[in-house]
Backbone and ligand atoms as CSV (ligand in chain L), in Angstrom:
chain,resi,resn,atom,element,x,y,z
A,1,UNK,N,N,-18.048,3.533,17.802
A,1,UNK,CA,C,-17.214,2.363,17.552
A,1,UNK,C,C,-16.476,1.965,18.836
A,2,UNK,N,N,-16.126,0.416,19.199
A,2,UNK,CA,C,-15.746,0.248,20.628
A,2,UNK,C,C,-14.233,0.168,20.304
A,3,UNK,N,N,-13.759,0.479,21.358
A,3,UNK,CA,C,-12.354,0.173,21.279
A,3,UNK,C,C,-11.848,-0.861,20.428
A,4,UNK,N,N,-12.517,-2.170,20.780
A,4,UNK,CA,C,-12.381,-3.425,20.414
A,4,UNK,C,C,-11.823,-3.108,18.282
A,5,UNK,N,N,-12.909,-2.507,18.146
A,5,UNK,CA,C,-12.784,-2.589,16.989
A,5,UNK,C,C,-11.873,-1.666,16.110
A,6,UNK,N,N,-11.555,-0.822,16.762
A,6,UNK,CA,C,-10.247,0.168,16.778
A,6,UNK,C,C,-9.038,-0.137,17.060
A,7,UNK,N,N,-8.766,-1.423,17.842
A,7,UNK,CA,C,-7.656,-1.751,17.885
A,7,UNK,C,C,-7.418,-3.032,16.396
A,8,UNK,N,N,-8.611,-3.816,16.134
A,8,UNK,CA,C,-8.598,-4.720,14.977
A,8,UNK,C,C,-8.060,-3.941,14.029
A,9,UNK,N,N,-8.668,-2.961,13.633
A,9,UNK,CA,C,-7.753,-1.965,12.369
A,9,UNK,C,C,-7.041,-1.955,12.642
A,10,UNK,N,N,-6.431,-1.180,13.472
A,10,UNK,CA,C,-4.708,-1.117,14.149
A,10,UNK,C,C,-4.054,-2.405,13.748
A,11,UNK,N,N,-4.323,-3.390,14.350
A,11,UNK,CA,C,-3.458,-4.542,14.196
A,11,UNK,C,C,-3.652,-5.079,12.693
A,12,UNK,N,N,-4.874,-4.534,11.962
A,12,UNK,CA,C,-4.485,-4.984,10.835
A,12,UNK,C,C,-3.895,-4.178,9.863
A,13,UNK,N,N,-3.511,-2.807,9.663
A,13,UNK,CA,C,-2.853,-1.724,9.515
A,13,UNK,C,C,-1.227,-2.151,9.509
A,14,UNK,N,N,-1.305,-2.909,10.947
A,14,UNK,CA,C,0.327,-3.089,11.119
A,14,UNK,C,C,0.532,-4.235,10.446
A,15,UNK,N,N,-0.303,-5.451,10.082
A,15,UNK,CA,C,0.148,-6.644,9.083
A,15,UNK,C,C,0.148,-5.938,7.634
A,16,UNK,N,N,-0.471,-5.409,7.475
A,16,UNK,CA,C,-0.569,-4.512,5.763
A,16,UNK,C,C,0.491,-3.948,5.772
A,17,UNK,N,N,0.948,-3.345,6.752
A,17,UNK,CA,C,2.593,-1.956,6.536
A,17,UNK,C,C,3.623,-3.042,6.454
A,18,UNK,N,N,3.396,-4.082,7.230
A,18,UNK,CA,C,4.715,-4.942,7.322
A,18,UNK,C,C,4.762,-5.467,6.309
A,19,UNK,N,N,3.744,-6.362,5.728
A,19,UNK,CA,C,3.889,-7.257,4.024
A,19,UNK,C,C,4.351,-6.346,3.291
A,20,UNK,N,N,4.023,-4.666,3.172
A,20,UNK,CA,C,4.568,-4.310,2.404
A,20,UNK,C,C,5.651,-4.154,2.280
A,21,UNK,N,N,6.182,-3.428,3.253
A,21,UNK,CA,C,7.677,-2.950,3.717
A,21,UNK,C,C,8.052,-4.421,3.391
A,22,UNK,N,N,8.025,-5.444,4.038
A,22,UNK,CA,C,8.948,-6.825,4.025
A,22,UNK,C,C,9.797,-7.236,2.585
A,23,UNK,N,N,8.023,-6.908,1.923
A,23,UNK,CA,C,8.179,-7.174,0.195
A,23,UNK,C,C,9.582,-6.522,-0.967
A,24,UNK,N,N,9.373,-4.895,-0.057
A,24,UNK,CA,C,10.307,-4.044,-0.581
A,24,UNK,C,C,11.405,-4.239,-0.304
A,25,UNK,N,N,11.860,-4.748,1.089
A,25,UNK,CA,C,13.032,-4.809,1.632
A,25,UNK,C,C,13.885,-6.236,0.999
A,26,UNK,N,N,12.784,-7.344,0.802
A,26,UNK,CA,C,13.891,-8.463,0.302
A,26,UNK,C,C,13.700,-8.258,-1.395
A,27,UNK,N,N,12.721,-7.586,-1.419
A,27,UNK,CA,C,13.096,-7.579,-3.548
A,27,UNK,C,C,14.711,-6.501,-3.487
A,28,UNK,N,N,14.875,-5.525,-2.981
A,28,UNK,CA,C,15.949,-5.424,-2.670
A,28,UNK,C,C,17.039,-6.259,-2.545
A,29,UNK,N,N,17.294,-7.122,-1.119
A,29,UNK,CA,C,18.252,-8.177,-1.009
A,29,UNK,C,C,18.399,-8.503,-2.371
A,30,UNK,N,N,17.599,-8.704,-2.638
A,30,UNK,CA,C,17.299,-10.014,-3.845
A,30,UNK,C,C,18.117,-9.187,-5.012
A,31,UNK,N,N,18.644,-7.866,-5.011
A,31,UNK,CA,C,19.713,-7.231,-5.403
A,31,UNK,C,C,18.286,-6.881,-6.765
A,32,UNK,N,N,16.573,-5.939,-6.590
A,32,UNK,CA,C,15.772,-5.467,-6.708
A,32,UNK,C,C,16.403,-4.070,-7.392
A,33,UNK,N,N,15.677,-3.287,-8.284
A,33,UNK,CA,C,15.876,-2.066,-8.152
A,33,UNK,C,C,14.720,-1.005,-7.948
A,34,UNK,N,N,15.122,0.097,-8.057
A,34,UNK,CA,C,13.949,1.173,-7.571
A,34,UNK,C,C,12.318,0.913,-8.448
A,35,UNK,N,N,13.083,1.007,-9.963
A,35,UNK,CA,C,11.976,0.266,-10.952
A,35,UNK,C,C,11.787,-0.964,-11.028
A,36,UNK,N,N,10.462,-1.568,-10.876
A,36,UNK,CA,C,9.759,-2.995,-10.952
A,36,UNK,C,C,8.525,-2.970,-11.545
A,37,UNK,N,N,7.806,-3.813,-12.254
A,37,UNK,CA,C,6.548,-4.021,-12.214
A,37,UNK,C,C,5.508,-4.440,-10.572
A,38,UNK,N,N,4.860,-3.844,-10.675
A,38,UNK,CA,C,4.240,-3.597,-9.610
A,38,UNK,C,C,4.661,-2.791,-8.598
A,39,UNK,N,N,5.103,-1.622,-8.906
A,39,UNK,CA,C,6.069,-0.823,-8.048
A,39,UNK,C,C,4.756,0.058,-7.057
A,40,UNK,N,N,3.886,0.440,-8.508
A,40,UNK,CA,C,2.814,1.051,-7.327
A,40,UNK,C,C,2.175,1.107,-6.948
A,41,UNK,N,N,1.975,-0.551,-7.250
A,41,UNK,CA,C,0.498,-1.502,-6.156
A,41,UNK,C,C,1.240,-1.708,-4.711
A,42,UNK,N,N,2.320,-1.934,-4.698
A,42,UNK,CA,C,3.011,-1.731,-3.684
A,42,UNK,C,C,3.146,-0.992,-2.714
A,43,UNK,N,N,3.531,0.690,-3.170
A,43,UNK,CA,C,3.109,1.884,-2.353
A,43,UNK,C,C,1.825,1.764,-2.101
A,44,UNK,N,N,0.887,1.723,-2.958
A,44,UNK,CA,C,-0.032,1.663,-2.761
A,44,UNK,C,C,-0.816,1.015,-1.392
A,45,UNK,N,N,-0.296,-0.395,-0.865
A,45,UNK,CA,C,-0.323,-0.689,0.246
A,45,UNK,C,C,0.428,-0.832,0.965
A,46,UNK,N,N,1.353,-0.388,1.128
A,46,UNK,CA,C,2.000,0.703,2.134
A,46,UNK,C,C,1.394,1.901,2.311
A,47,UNK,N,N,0.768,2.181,1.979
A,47,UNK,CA,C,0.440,3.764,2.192
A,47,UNK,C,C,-1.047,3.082,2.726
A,48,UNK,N,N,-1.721,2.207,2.380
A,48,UNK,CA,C,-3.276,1.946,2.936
A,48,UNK,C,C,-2.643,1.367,4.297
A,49,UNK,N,N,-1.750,0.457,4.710
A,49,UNK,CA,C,-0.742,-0.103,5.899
A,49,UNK,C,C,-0.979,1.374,6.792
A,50,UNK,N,N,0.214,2.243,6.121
A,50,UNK,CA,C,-0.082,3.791,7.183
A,50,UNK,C,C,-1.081,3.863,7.537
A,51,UNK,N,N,-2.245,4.351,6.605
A,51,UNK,CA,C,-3.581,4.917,7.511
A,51,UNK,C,C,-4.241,4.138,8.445
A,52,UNK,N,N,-4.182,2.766,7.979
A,52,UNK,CA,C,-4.893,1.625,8.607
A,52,UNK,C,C,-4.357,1.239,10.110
A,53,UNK,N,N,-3.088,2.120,10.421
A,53,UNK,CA,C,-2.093,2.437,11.546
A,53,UNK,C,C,-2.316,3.611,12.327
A,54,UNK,N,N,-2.550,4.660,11.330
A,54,UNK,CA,C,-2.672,5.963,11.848
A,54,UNK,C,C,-4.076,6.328,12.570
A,55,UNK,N,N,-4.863,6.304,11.514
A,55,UNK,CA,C,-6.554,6.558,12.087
A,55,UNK,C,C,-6.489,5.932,13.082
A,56,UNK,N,N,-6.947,4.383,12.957
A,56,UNK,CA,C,-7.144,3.844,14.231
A,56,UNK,C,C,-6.350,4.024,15.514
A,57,UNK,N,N,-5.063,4.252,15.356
A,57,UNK,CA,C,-4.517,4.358,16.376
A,57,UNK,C,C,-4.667,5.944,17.494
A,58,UNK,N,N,-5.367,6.776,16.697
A,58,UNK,CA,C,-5.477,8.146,17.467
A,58,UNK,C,C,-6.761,7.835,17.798
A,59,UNK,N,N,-7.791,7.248,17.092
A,59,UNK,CA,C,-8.911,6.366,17.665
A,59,UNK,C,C,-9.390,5.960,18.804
A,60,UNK,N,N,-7.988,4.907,19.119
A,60,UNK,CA,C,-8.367,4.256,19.975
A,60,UNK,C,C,-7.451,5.135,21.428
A,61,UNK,N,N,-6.620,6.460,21.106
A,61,UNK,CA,C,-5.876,7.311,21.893
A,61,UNK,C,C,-7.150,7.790,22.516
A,62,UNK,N,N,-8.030,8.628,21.825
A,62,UNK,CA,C,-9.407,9.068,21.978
A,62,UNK,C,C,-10.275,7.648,22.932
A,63,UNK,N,N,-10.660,6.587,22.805
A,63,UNK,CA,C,-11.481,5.906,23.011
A,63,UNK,C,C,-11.122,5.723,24.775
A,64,UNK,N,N,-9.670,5.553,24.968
A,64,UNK,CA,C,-9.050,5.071,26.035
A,64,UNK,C,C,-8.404,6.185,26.842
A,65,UNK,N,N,-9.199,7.401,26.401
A,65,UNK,CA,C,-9.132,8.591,26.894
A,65,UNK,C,C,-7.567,9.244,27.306
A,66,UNK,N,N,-6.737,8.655,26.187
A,66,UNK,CA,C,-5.138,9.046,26.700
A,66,UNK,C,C,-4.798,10.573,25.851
A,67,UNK,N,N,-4.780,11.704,26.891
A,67,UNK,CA,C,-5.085,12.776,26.415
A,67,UNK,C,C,-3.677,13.599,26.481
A,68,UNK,N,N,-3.370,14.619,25.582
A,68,UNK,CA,C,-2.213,15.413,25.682
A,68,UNK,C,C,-1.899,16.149,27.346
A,69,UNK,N,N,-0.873,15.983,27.387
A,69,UNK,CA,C,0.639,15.357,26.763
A,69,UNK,C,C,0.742,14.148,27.034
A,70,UNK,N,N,0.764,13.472,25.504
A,70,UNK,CA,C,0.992,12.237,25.631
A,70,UNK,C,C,1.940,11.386,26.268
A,71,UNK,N,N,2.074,10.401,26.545
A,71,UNK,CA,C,3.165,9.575,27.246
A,71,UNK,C,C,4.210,9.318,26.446
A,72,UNK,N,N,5.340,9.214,26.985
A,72,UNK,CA,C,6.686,8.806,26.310
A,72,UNK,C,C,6.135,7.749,25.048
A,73,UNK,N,N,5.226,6.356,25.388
A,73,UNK,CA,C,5.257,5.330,24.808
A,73,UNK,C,C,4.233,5.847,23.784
A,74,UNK,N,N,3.412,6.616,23.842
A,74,UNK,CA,C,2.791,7.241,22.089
A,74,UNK,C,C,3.835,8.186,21.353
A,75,UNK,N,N,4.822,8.601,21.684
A,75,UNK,CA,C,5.071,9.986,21.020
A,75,UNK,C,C,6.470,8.399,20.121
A,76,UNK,N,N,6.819,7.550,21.146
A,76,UNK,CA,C,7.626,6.494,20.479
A,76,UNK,C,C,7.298,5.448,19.429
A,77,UNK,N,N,5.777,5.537,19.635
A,77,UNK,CA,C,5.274,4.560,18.387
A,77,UNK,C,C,4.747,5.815,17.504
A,78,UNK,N,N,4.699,6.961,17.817
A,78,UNK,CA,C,4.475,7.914,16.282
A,78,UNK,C,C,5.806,8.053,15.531
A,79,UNK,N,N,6.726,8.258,16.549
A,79,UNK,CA,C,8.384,8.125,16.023
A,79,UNK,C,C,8.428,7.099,14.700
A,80,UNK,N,N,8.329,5.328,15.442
A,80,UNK,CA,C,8.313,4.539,14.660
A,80,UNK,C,C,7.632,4.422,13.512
A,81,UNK,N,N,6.652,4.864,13.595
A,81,UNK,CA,C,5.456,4.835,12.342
A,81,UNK,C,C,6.100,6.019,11.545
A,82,UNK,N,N,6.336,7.546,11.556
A,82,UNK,CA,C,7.348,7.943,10.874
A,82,UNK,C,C,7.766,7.655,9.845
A,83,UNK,N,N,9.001,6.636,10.738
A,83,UNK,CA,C,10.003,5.844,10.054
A,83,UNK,C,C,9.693,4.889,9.149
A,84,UNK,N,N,8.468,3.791,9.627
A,84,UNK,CA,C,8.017,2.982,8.518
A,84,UNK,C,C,7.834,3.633,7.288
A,85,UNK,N,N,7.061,4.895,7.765
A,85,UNK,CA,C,6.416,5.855,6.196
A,85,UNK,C,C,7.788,5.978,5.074
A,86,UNK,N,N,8.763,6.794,6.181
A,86,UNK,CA,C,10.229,7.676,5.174
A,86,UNK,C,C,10.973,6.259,4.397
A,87,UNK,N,N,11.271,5.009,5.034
A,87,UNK,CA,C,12.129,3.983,5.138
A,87,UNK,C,C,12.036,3.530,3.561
A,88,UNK,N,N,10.453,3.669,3.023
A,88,UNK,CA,C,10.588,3.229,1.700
A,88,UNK,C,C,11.676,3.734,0.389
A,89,UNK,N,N,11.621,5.118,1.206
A,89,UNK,CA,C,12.548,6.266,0.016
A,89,UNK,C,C,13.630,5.694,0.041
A,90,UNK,N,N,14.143,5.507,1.268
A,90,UNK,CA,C,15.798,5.197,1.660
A,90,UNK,C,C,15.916,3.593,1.071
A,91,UNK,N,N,15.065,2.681,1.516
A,91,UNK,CA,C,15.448,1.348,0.759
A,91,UNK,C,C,15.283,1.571,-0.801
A,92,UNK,N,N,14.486,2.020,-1.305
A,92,UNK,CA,C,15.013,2.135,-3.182
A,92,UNK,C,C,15.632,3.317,-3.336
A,93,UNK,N,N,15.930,3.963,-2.680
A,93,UNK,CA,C,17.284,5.145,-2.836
A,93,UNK,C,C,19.184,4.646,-2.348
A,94,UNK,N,N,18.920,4.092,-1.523
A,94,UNK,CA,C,20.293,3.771,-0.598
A,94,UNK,C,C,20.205,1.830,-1.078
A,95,UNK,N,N,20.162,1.257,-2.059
A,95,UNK,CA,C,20.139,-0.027,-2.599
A,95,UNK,C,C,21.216,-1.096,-2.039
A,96,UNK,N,N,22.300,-0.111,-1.388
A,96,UNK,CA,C,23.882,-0.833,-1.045
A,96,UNK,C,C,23.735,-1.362,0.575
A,97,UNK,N,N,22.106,-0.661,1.355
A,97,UNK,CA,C,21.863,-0.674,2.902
A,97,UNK,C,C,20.663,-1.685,2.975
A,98,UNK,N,N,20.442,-2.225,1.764
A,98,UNK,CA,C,19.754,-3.380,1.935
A,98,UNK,C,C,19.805,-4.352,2.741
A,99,UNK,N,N,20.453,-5.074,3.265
A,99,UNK,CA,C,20.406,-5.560,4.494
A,99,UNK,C,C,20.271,-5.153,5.593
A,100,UNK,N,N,20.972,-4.283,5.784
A,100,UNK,CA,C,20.776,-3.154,7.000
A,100,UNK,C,C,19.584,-3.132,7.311
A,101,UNK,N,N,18.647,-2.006,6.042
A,101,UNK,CA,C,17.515,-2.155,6.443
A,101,UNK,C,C,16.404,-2.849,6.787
A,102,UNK,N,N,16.783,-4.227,5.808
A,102,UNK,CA,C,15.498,-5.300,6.122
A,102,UNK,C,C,15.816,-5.371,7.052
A,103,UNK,N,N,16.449,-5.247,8.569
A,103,UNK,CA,C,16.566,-5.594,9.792
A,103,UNK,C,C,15.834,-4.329,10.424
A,104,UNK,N,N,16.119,-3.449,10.139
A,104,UNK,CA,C,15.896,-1.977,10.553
A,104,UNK,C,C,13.713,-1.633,10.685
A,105,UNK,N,N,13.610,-2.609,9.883
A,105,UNK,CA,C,11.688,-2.478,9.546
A,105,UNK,C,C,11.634,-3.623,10.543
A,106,UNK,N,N,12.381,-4.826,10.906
A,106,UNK,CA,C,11.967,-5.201,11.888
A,106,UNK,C,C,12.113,-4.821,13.087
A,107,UNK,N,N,13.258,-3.862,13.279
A,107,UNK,CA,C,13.930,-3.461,14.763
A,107,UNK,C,C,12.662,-2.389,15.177
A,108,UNK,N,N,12.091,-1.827,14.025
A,108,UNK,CA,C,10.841,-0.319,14.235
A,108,UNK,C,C,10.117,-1.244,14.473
A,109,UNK,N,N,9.439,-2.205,14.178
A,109,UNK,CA,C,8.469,-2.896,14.442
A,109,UNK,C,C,8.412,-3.313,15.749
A,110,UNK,N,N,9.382,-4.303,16.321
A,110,UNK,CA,C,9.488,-4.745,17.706
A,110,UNK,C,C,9.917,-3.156,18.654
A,111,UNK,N,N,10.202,-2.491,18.217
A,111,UNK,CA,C,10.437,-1.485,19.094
A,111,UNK,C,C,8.689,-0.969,19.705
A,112,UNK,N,N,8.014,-0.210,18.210
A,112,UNK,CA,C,6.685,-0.209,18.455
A,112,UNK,C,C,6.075,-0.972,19.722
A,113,UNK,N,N,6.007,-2.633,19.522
A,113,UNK,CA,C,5.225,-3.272,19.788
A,113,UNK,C,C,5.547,-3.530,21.709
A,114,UNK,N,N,7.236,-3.132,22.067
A,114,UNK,CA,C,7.479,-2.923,22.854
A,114,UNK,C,C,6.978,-1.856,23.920
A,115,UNK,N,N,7.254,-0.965,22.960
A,115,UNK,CA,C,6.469,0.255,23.845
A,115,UNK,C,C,5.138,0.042,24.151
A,116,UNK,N,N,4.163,-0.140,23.186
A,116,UNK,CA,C,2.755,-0.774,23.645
A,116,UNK,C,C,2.585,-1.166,24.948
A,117,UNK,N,N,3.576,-2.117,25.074
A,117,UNK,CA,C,3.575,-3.494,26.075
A,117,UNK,C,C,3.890,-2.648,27.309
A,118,UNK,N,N,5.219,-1.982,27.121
A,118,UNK,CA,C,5.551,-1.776,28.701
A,118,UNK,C,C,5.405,-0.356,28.999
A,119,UNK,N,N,4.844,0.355,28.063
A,119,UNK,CA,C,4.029,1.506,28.541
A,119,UNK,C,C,5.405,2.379,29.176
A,120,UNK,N,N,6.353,2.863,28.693
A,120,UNK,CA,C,7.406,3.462,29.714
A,120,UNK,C,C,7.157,4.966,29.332
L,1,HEM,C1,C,0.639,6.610,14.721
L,1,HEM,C2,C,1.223,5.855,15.554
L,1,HEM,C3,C,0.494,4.931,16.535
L,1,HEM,C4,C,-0.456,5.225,17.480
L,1,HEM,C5,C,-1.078,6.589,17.796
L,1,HEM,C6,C,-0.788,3.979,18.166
L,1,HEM,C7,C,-1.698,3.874,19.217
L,1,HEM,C8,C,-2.021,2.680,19.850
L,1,HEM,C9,C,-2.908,2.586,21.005
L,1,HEM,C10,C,-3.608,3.754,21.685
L,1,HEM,C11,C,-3.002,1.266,21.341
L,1,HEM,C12,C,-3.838,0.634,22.488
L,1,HEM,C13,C,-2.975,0.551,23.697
L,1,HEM,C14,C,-3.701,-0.095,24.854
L,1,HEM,O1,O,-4.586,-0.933,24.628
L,1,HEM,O2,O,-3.356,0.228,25.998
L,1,HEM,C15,C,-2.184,0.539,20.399
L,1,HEM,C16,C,-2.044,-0.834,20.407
L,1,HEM,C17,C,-1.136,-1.481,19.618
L,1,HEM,N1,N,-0.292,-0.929,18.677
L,1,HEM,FE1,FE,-0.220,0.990,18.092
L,1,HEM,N2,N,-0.059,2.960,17.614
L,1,HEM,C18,C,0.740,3.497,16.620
L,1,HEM,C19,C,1.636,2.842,15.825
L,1,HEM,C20,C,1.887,1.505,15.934
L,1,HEM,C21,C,2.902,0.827,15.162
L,1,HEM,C22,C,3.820,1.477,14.132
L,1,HEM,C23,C,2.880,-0.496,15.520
L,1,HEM,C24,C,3.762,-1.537,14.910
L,1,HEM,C25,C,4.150,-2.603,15.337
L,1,HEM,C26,C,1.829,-0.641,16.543
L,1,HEM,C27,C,1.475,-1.818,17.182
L,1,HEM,C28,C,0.487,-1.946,18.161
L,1,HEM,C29,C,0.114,-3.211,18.796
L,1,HEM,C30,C,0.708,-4.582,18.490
L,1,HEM,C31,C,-0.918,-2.919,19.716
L,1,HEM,C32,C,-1.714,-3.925,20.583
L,1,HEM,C33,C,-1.209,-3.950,21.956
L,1,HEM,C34,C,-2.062,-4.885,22.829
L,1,HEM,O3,O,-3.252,-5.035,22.592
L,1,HEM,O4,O,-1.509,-5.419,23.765
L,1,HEM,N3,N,1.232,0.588,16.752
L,1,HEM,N4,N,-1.592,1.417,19.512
C-alpha cells in the first residue's frame, strides 16, 4: 500500500473522530445527558474514528521509515489521540465542563495538526 493511501485513511479517521466527538460535545451544550437514543451508534464511530487514526497512522510511520525513538512530534500526536479516545468518558461524566470541553476536542485537534506541520 503507498503512502498516499495511508495517509487518505488517516485523514479520514480524523473527519470520523471529529463528527463524532463534535456530536457528543454540543448534544451536551445543548444541556444532553449521558443517556440518549443513539448513544451507541455514536461510540460506535468514535471508536471506528480511533482506528481509522491509529492503524493508518503507524502505517504510514512504517512507510516513511520514521523509526524508534520517535520524534517529539509523533509521541505528541499519540498524546492527542489518547485524549480524543478518554475525552468521551469525561464529557458524559463531567456534564457541568461542557463548554470547556467542546473547545478542548478542538484545541487536541489543532494541536495534532500542528505538530504534523512543524515537525518540532
Ligand atoms: C496515533 C496517533 C497518530 C499517528 C501515529 C500519526 C501519524 C501521522 C504520520 C506519520 C503522518 C504523515 C506525516 C508526513 O507526511 O510527514 C500524519 C499525517 C497527518 N496526521 Fe496524523 N497521526 C496520529 C494522530 C493524528 C491525530 C489525532 C490527528 C488529528 C488532527 C492527525 C492529523 C494528521 C494530519 C492532518 C496529517 C496530514 C499532514 C500533511 O499531509 O501535511 N494525526 N500522521
Amino acid at each position: 500500500m503507498s503512502p498516499q493511501f495511508y495517509l487518505i485513511l488517516h485523514l479520514v479517521g480524523v473527519i470520523v473522530l471529529f463528527y463524532a466527538l463534535g456530536g457528543l460535545a454540543l448534544h451536551v451544550v445543548n444541556g444532553g445527558t449521558r443517556e440518549f437514543p443513539k448513544r451507541r451508534w455514536m461510540m460506535i464511530i468514535h471508536g471506528i474514528g480511533m482506528m481509522l487514526v491509529f492503524i493508518p497512522g503507524f502505517g504510514l510511520l512504517a512507510k516513511l521509515e520514521i523509526t524508534w525513538p520517535w520524534p517529539f512530534w509523533v509521541w505528541g500526536k499519540l498524546v492527542a489521540w489518547l485524549c480524543l479516545g478518554l475525552i468521551t468518558r469525561v464529557i458524559l461524566k463531567k456534564t457541568e465542563w461542557a463548554n470547556i470541553l467542546f473547545f478542548v476536542v478542538l484545541a487536541l485537534g489543532a494541536w495534532a495538526v500542528l505538530l504534523v506541520e512543524l515537525k518540532p
